[in-house]
N, C-alpha and C positions, 0 to 999 in steps of 0.2 A: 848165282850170278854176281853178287855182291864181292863173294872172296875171289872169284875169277877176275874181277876187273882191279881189284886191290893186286894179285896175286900179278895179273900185267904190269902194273904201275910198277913196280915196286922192282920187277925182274932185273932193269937196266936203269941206271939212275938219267938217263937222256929223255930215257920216256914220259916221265912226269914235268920234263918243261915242253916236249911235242904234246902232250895230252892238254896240258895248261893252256899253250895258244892258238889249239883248235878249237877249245872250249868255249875259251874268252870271244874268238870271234863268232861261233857259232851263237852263242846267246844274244849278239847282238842283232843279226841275222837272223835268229826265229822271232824277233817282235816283228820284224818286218810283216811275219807271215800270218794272216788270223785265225789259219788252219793250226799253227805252231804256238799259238802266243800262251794257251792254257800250260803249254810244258816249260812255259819260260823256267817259272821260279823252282822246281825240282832241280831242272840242268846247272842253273845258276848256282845253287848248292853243290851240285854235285862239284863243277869246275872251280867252285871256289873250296872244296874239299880238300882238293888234288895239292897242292901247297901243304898243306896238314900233314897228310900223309907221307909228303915227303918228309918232313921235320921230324914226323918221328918215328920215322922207319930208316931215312938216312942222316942229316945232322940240317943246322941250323942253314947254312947258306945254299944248302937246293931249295929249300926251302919257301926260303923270298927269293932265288931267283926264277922259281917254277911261279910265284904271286907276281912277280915284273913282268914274265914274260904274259901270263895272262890278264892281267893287269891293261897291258900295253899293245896287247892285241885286239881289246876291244874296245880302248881308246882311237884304238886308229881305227877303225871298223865305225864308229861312231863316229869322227871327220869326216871319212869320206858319205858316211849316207846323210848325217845331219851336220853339217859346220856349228852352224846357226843351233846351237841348244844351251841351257842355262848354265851358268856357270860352275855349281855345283855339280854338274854331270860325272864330270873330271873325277874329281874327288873321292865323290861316291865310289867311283868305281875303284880307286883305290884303296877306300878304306873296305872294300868287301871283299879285294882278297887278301891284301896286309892285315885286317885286321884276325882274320884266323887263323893264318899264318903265326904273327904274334902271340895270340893267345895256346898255341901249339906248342912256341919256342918255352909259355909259363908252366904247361902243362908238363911238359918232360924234365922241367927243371923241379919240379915240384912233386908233382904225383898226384895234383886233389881238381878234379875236372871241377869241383864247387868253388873253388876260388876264382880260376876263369869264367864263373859264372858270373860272380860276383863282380870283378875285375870288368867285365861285362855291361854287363849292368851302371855300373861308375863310370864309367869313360863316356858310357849314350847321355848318359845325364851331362856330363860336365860339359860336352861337346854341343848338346842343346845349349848351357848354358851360353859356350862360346859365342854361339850363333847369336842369341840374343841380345848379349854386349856387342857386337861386334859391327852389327848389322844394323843402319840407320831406321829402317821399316822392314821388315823380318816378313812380315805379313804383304807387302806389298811386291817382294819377291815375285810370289806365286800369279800375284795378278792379271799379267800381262798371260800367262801359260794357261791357264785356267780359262780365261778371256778367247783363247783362241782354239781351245777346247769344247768352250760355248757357242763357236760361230760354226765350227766344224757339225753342232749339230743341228744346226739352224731351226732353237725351237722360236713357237709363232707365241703372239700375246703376251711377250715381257716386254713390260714399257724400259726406259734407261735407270729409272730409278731403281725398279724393280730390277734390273739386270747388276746393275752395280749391290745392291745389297745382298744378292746370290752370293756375288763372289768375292765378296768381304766376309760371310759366311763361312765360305767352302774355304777359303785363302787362310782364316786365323787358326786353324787347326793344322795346317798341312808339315809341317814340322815337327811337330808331336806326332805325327803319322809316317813321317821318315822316317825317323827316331827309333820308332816303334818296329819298323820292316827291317833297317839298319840293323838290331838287335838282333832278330830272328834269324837274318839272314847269316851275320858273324859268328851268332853260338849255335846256328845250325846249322853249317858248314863242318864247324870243331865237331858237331855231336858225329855228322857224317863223317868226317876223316878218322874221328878217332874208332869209330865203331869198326869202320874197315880197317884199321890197325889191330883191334882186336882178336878180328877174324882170321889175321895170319901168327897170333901168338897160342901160345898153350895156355890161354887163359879162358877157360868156359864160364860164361857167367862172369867175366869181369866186368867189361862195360855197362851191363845190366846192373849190377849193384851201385859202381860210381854215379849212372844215370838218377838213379832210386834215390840216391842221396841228395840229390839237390836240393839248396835251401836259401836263402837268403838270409837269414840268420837274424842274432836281435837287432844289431845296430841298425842294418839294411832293413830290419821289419819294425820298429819303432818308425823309424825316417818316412815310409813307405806310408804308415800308418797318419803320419800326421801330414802327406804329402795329401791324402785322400780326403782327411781333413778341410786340410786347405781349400782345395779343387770344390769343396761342398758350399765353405761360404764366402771362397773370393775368386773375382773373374780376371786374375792375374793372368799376364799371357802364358810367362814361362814358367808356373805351377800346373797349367793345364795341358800343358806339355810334355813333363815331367808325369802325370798323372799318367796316358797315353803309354811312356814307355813299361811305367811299374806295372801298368795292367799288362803287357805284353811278360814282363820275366814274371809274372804271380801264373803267368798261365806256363811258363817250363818249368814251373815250380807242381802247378796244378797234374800236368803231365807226367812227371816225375810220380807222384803221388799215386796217382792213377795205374800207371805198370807197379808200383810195387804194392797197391790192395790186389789185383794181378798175379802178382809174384805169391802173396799171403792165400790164398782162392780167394779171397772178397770181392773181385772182379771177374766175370766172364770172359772170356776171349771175344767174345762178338760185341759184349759192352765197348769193351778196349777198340774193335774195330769200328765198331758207329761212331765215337768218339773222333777217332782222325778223318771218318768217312765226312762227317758232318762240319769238321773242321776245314776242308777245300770247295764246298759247297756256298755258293753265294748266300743271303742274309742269314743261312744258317750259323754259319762261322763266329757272325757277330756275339749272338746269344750264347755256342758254344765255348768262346772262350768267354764272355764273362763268369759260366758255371765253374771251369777251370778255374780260372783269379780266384773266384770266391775260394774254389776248393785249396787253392795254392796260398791264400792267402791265411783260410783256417791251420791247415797245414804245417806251413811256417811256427805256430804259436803250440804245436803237440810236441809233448815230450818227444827227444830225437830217439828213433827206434832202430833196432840191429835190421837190415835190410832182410827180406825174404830170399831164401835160395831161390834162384829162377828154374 
């Protein structure tokens, strides 16, 4: 199914900006629906793929202009159903299709899907950072959204004291929670575009091995190390932020790891499939990916090994 729909995209180069902003609006169209909203974040990937694919299947300017136009479509799709939404709305939805789109244009210039990881990685950080300076109360953002979140569900028995310390709670993390979807959503996008690029090359077992590779490497795993550190004995805001995203790449690190014990037999196929099974799964996710970090995290510090034939 997967090379059929790459094998579409890719036919006439019109297609991938029709594809891009039915996408874009469609994603914004299925939160509408609570029948639809578990499929969001798949589609979301997938339409923020579609950009990827073009870049490196045809060159750099369909590229971002299949990310503008989906981009743009479900900005406008967003106007018209909510006016009224937070500021970073906008953005957001900019940087999730520019941003794989971009790391697409580093990927073909380059050849090593681990520096766009990396690359990755650096930008969610530095872009938390931005927020931080940039933003009078960072934290207080969230408040007013959260606030109306809590009324939507009219729980009984919170006093106002007790209701405002909820969501000074729930409010000081939500950034290092962006951060963290932000990342996943950008390099999983690229993983999806480029893996469909794959499947129209004479390369079996390429993207398998470039996946296998991933690493964060010393600098990024020293950094990572003493960011964890930190987050252990100071309640800084934007270390705990910071912390949030590293756990999110230790775990495409983890992942990585995981298909190529996999690839080596040290992994079963049905391990490999509980693994992502348990990963979409609510409070299961949580503990699954800390096992991942960890794993990604040990990982990261093993001698770097010639990847398994898949």
């Amino acid at each position: 199914m997967h090379r059929a729909i790459a094998a579409w995209l890719t036919e006439h180069p019109w297609r991938p900006l029709i594809a891009s902003a039915l996408c874009g609006a469609l994603v914004q169209l299925m939160q509408q629906l609570p029948l639809l909203q578990l499929t969001v974040l798949p589609f979301t990937l997938a339409a923020c793929a579609i950009p990827v694919l073009s870049v490196l299947r045809f060159d750099t300017r369909l590229g971002l202009a299949a990310a503008a136009v989906g981009a743009g479509s479900q900005c406008w799709i967003v106007y018209l159903l909510a006016p009224m939404v937070m500021a970073g709305t906008y953005p957001g939805i900019v940087l999730a299709f520019f941003g794989p789109a971009l790391l697409a244009v580093l990927l073909k210039r380059t050849g090593s899907l681990n520096l766009c990881f990396q690359v990755a990685v650096l930008t969610t950080g530095l872009l938390l950072a931005l927020v931080h300076v940039a933003l009078p109360d960072p934290v207080g953002v969230w408040k007013p959204v959260l606030a109306e979140l809590l009324n939507a569900m009219q729980p009984t028995g919170l006093s106002q004291a007790d209701r405002d310390a909820f969501l000074a709670a729930v409010a000081r993390p939500m950034w290092g929670a962006l951060g963290a979807f932000a990342l996943a959503t950008v390099f999983g996008a690229l993983l999806l575009g480029r893996w469909w690029d794959s499947l129209l090359r004479s390369e079996p077992g390429a993207f398998g091995r470039e996946y296998q590779m991933l690493r964060l490497g010393v600098a990024l795993g020293i950094a990572v190390t003493v960011l964890f550190l930190l987050a252990m004995t100071s309640d800084a805001l934007l270390i705990a932020w910071l912390a949030t995203v590293a756990l999110m790449a230790l775990t495409f690190q983890g992942l990585a790891a995981a298909h190529r014990s996999r690839a080596g037999g040290r992994l079963k196929l049905g391990w490999l499939a509980a693994i992502y099974l348990l990963l979409i799964v609510p409070l299961s996710n949580i503990v699954t990916m800390f096992v991942l970090a960890s794993w990604g995290f040990v990982d990261n510090w093993l001698r770097p090994r010639r990847p398994a034939s898949p």
